[in-house]
N, C-alpha and C positions, 0 to 999 in steps of 0.2 A: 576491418570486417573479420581478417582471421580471429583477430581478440574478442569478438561478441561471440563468432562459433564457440571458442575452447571457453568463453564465461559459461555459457548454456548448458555446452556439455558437460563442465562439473559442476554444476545446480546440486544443490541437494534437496532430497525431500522437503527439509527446513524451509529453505530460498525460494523452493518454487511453489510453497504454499503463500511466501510473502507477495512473489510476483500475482502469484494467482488477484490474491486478494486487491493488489493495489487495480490488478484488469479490471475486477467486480467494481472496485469504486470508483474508476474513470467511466463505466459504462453508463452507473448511475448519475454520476455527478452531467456530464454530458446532458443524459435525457433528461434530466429534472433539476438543470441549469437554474440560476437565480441569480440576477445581477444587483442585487443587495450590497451596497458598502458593507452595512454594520454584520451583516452574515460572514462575510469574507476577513474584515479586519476583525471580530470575534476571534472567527479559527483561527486568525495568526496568533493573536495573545494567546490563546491558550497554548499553540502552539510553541512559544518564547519560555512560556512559564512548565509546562512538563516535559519539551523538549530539555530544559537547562536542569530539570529536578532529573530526569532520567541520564543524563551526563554524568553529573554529580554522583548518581547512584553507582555509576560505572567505575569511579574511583576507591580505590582503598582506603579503608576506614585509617585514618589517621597516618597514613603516610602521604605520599607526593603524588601530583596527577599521574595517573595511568595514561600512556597514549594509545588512543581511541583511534581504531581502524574508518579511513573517511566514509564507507557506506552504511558502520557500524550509529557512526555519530547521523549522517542522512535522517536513516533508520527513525532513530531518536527524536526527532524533528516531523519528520514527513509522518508517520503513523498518527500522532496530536490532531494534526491537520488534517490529514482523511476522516479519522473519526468524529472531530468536531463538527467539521462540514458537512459530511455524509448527514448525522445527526439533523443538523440544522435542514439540509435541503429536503429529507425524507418526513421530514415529523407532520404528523397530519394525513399523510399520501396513505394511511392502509397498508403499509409496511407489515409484515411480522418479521422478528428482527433483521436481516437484511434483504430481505426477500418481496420486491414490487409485488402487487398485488395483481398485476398483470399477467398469463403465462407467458406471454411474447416476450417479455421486458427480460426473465428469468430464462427464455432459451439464447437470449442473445447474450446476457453477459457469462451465464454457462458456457454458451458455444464459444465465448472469446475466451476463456479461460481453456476449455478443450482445445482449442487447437492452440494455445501457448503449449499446451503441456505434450501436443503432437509434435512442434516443432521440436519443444527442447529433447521431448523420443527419439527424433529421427535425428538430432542433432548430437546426441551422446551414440547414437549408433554408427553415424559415419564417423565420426572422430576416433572414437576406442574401436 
């Protein structure tokens, strides 16, 4: 538990736009669920295929593997997958680009991203 406090508390703006955004596409993904094989193992290929082109990219031009920090390499993998799927589930729903056409649907994945960003507040503030 200590170790999740002190992760939070040094977030950076960077990390906690990633966090944000992966809240935004669990909210989504959740309400507009799709139990589709071919939707699901899609996002995985794609995911095999620019997760390993995005690795590669991370290595230096003609020398030796560079070693790739384990959330760094995640990162690389899990981003494919959110966005393919997100894709897949939202296409048709009246979307503008990630944005449900609902105002409901938009203050709740707002609101869960708000209060990520109140915790990791109050959680850089008791730490430091």
């Amino acid at each position: 538990m200590v170790f999740l406090k002190c992760y939070f508390a040094a977030l950076s703006p960077g990390r906690l736009t990633l966090w944000c955004s992966f809240i935004w596409y669990l909210v989504i993904a959740v309400r507009y669920f799709d139990g589709d094989a071919k939707l699901w193992t899609t996002s995985l290929g794609l995911t095999a295929i620019v997760g390993s082109i995005l690795t590669i990219n991370a290595c230096p031009a003609g020398g030796g593997p560079r070693s790739l920090d384990k959330w760094q390499l995640l990162r690389f993998f899990l981003i494919p997958f959110c966005v393919s799927s997100f894709s897949a589930l939202v296409k048709g729903r009246g979307f503008v680009l990630i944005f449900p056409p609902e105002p409901r649907e938009n203050l709740t994945a707002g609101g869960a991203c708000f209060l990520f960003c109140l915790f990791v507040l109050l959680t850089k503030r008791l730490i430091h």
